[in-house]
C-alpha positions as a Markdown table, in Angstrom:
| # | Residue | x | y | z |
|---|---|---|---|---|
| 1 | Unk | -59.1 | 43.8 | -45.4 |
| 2 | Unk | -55.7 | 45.6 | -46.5 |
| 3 | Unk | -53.7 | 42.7 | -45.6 |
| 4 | Unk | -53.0 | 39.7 | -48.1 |
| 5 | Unk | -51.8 | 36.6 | -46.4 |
| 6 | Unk | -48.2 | 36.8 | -46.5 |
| 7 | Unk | -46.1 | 37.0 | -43.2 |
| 8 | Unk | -42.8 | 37.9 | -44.7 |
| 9 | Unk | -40.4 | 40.3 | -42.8 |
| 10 | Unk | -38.8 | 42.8 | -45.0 |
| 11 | Unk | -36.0 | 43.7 | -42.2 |
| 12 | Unk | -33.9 | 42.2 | -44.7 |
| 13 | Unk | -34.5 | 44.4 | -47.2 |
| 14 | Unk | -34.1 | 48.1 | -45.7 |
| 15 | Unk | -30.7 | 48.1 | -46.6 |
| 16 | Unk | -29.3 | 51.3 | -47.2 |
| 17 | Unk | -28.5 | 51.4 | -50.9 |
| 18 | Unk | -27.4 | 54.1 | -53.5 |
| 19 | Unk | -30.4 | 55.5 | -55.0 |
| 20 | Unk | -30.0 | 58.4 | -57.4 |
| 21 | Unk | -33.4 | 60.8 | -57.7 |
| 22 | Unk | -32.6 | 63.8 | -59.8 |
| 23 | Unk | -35.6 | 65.8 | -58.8 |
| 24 | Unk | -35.7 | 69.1 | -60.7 |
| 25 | Unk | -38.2 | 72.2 | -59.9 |
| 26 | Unk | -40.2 | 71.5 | -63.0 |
| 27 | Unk | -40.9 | 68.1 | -62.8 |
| 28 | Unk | -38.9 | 66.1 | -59.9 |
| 29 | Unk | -40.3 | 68.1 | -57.0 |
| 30 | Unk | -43.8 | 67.4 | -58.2 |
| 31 | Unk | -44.3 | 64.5 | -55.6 |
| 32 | Unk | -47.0 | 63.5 | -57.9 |
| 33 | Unk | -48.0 | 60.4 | -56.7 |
| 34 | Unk | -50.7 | 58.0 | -58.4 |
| 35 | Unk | -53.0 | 58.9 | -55.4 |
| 36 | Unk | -54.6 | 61.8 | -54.6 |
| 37 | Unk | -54.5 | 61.7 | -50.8 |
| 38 | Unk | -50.3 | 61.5 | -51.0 |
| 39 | Unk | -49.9 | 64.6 | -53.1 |
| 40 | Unk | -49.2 | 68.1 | -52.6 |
| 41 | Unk | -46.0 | 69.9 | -53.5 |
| 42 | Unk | -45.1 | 73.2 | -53.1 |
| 43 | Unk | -41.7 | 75.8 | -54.3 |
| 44 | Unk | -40.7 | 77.5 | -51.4 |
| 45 | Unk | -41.1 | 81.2 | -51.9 |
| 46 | Unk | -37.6 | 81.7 | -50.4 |
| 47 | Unk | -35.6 | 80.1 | -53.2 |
| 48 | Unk | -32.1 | 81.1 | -54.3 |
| 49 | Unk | -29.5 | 80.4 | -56.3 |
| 50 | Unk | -25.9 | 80.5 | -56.6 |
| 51 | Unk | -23.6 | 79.3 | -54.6 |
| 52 | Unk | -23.1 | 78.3 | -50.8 |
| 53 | Unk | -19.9 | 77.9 | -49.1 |
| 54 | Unk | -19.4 | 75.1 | -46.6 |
| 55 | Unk | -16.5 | 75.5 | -44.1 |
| 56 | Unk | -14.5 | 77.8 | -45.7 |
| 57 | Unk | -13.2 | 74.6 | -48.0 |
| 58 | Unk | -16.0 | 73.3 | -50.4 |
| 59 | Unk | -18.8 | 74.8 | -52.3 |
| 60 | Unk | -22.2 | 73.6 | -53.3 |
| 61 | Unk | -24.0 | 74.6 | -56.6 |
| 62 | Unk | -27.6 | 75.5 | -55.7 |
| 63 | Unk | -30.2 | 75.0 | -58.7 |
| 64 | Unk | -32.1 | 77.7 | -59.7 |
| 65 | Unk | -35.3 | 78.0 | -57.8 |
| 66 | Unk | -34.0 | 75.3 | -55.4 |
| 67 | Unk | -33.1 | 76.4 | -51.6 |
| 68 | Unk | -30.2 | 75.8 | -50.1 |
| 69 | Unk | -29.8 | 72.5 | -48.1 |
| 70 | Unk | -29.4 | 72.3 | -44.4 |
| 71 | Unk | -28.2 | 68.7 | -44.1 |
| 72 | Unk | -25.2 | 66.8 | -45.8 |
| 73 | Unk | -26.3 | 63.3 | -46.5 |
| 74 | Unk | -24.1 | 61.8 | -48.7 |
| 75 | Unk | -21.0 | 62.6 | -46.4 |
| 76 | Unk | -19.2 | 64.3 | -49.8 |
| 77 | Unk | -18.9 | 67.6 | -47.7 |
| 78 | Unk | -21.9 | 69.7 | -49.1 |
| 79 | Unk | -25.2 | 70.4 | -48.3 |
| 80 | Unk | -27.4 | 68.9 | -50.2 |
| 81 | Unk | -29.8 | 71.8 | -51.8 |
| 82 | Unk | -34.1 | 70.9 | -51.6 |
| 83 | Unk | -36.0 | 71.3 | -54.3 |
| 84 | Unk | -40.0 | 71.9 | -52.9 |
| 85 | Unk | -41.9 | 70.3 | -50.5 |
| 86 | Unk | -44.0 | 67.1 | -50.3 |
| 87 | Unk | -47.0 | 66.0 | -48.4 |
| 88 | Unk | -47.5 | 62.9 | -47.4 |
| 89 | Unk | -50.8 | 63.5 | -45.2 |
| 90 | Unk | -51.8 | 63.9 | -42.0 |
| 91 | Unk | -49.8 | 67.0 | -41.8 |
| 92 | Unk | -46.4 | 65.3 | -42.6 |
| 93 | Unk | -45.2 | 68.3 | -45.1 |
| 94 | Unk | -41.2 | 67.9 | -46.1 |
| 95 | Unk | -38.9 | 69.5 | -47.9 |
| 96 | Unk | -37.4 | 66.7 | -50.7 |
| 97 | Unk | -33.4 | 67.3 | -51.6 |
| 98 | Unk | -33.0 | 67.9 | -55.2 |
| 99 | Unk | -30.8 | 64.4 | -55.5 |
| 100 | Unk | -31.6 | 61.6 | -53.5 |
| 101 | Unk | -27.5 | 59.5 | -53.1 |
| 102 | Unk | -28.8 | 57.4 | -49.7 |
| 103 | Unk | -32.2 | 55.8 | -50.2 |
| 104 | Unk | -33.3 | 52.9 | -48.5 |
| 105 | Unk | -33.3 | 49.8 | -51.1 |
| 106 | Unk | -37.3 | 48.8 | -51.2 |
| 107 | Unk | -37.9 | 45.0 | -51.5 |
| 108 | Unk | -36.8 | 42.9 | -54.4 |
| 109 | Unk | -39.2 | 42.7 | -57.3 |
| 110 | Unk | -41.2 | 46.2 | -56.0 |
| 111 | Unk | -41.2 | 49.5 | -57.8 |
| 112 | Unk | -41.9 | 52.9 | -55.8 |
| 113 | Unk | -44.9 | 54.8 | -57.0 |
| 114 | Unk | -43.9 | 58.1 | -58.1 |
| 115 | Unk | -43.3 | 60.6 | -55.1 |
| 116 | Unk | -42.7 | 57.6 | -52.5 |
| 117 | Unk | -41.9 | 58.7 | -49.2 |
| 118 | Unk | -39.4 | 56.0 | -49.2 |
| 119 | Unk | -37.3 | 57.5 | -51.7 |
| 120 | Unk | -36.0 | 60.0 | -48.7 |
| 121 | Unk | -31.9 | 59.7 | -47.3 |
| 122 | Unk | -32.1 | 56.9 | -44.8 |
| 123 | Unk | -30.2 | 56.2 | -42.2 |
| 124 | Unk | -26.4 | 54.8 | -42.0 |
| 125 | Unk | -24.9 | 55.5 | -38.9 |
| 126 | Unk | -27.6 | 54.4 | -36.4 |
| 127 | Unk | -28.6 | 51.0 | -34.7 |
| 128 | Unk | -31.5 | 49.7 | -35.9 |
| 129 | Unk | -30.4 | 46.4 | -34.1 |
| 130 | Unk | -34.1 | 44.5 | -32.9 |
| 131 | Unk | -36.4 | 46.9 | -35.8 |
| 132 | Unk | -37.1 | 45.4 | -38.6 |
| 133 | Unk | -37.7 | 48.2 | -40.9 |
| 134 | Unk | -35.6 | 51.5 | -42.2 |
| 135 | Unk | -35.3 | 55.0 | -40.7 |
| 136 | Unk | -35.5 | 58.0 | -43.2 |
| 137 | Unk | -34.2 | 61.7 | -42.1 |
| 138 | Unk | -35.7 | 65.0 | -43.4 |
| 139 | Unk | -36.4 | 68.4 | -42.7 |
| 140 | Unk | -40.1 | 70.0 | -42.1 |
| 141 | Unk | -40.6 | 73.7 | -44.2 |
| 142 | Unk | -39.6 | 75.4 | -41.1 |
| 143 | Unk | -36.3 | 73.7 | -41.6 |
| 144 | Unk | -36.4 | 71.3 | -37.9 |
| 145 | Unk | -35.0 | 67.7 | -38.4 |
| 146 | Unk | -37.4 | 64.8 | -38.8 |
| 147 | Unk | -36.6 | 61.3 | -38.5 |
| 148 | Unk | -39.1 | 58.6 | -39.8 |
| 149 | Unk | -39.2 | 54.6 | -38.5 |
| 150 | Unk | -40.8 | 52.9 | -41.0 |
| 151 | Unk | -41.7 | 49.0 | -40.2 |
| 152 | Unk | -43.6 | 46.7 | -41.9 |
| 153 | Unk | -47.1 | 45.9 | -40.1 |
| 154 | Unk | -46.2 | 41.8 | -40.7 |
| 155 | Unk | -44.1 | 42.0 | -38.4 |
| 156 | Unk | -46.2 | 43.8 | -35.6 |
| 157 | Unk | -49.8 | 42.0 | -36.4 |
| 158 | Unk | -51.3 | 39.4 | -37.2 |
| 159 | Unk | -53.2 | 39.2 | -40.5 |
| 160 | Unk | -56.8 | 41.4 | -40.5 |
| 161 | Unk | -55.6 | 42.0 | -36.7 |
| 162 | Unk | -54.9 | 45.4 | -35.0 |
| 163 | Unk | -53.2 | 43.1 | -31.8 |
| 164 | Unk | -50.0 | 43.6 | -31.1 |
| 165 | Unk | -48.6 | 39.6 | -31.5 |
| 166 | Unk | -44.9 | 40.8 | -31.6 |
| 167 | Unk | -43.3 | 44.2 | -30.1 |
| 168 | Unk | -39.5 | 43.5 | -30.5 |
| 169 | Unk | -39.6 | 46.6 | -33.0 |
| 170 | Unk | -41.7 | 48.9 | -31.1 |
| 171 | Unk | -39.0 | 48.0 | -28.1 |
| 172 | Unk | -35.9 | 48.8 | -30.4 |
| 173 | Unk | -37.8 | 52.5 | -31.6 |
| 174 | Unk | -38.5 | 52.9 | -28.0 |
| 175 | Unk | -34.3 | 52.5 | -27.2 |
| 176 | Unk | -33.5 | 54.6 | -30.1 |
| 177 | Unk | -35.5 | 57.6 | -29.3 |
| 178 | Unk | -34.7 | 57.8 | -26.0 |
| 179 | Unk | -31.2 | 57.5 | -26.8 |
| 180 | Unk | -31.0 | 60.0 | -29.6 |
| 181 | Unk | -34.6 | 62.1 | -29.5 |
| 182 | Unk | -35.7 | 62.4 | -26.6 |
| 183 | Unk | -38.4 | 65.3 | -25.4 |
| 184 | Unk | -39.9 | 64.7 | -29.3 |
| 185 | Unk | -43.1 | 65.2 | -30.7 |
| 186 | Unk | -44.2 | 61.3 | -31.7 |
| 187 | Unk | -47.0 | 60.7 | -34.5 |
| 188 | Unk | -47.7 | 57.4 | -35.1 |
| 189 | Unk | -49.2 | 56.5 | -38.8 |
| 190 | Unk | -51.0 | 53.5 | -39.6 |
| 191 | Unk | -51.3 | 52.1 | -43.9 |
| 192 | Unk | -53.0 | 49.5 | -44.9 |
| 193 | Unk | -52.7 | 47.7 | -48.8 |
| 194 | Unk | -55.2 | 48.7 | -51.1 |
| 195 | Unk | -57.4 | 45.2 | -50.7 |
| 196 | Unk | -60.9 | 45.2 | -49.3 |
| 197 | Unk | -63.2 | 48.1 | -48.7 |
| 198 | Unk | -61.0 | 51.3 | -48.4 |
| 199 | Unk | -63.9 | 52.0 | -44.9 |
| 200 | Unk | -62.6 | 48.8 | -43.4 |
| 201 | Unk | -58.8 | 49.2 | -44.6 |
| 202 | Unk | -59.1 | 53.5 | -42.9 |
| 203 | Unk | -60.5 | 51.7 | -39.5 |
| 204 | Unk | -57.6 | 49.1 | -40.0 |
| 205 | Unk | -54.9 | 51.5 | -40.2 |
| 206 | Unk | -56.2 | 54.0 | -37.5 |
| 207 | Unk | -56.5 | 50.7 | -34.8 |
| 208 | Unk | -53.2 | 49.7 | -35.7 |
| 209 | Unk | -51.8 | 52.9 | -35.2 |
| 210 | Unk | -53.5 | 53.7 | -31.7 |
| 211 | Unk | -52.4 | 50.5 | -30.2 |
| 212 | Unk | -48.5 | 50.6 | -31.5 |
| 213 | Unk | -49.4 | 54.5 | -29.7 |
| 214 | Unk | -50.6 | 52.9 | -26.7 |
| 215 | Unk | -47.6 | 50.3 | -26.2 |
| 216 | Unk | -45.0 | 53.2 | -27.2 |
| 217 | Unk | -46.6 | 55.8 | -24.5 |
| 218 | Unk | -47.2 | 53.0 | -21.7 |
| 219 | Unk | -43.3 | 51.4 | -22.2 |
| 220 | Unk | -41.2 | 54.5 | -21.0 |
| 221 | Unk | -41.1 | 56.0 | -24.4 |
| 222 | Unk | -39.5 | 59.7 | -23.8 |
| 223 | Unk | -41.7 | 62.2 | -25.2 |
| 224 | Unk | -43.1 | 65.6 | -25.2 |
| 225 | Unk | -46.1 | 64.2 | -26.9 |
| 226 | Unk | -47.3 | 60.7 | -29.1 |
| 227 | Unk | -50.5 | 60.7 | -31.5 |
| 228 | Unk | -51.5 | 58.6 | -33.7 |
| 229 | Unk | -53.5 | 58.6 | -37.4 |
| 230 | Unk | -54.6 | 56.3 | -39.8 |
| 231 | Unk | -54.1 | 56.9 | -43.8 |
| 232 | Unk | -55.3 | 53.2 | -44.7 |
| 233 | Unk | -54.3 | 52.8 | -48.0 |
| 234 | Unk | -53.8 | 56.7 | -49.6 |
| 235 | Unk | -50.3 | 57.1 | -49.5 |
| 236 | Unk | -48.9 | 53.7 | -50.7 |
| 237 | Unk | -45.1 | 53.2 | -50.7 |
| 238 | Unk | -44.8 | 50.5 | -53.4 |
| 239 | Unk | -47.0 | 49.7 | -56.6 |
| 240 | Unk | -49.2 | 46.8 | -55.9 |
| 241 | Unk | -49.3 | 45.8 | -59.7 |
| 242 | Unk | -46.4 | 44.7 | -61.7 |
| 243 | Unk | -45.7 | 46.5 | -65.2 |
| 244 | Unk | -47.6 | 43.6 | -66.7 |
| 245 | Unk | -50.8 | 44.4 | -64.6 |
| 246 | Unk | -50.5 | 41.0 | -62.7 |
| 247 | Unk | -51.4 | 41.9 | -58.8 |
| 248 | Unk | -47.8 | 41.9 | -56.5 |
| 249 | Unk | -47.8 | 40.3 | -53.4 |
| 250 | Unk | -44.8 | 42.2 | -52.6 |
| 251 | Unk | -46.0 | 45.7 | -53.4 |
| 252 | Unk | -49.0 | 44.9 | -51.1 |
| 253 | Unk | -46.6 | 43.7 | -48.6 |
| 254 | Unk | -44.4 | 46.5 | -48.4 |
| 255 | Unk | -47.5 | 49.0 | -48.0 |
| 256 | Unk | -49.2 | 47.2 | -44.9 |
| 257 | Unk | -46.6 | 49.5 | -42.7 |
| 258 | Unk | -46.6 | 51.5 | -39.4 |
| 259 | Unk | -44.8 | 54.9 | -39.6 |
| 260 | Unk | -43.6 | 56.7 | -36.5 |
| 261 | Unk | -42.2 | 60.0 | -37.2 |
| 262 | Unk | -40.2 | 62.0 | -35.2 |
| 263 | Unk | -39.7 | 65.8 | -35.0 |
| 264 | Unk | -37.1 | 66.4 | -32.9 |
| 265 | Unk | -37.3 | 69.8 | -30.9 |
């Protein structure tokens, strides 16, 4: 039920990697995903264009109907303009930069579906030392920074199990947060693959996600607050069938995930 039998780690594959997304307002900001329960995108009403100057030195060319970009990600000395908002459910509504230069590399042999929350900037100055799995940065529509763990579920559980058989990565997200964000507000989001009854894959997710919750809350974790939802298998990262149609183990793999986002205050 939402997990095939593989026990593969992927730590070795959230490598950052260059990842260009040219996402314009017409079509790349869509966040159009193949599954209803992922979608939902939306033009901020407060778009501009023009230009924005950056320390007196640089400038950056914002697209019309795009908004001017609060973060730099690429390191090339300009902000990087956002192009619309995504949501990815359960409340988890961000604004998506027009170009995407630092995106995680997803597993070998796996495509993204269309409007993958994995397509966001990752992470390339922070120790992820002990977590096997990537951590992307964004912004919410009121403009406050997000950070997002993602992990693959193999590596927590046991196959069809919502016991916690390993918590080396919860321990490393624990260090990193209170290192870097503490006094956050924590959600906790538990996927599933898209095998087996969607009812049992939704229970799945949500028991998953309460007990990496529980172990997070009762370990020191510093946090304003920590909750935790389950999306079983609506917002998939990865297509789970190859352009041929054959099933992908990999794809499936690389869905079974726990999320924990972070909105720093």
């Amino acid at each position: 039920m939402g997990d095939a039998p593989s026990r593969t780690r992927h730590g070795g594959v959230f490598r950052s990697a260059v990842l260009l997304i040219a996402l314009g307002v017409a079509n790349g900001c869509s966040g159009s995903g193949r599954r209803p329960a992922a979608q939902g995108t939306t033009v901020p009403s407060q778009s501009v264009a023009g230009t924005t100057t950056i320390d007196n030195s640089s400038t950056t060319t914002v697209p019309a109907g795009a908004v001017a970009g609060l973060d730099d990600y690429d390191g090339d000395g300009a902000l990087d303009p956002t192009c619309g908002t995504q949501d990815f459910g359960a409340n988890l509504v961000l604004r998506i930069p027009c170009a995407i230069n630092t995106a995680s590399e997803p597993p070998t042999g796996t495509t993204l579906v269309t409007g993958s929350l994995f397509r966001l900037p990752s992470s390339t100055d922070i120790n992820l030392d002990g977590i096997s799995g990537s951590l992307l940065l964004a912004r919410d529509v009121a403009g406050a920074k997000v950070v997002i763990f993602v992990f693959n579920s193999d590596a927590l559980f046991d196959t069809g199990s919502a016991t916690i058989a390993s918590a080396d990565t919860l321990n490393g997200i624990i260090r990193v947060i209170n290192d870097r964000y503490p006094h956050s507000a924590i959600q906790v989001r538990g996927h599933t693959d898209s095998t087996g009854p969607a009812a049992a894959n939704q229970s799945l997710s949500e028991r998953r996600a309460a007990n990496a919750r529980d172990y997070l809350s009762g370990h020191n974790l510093d946090a304003a607050e920590i909750t935790s939802v389950g999306l079983g298998s609506t917002v998939p990262l990865t297509e789970e069938k190859k352009p041929d149609g054959s099933e992908s183990p990999e794809g499936r793999a690389f869905n079974r995930r726990v999320e924990v986002v972070v909105r720093i205050r």
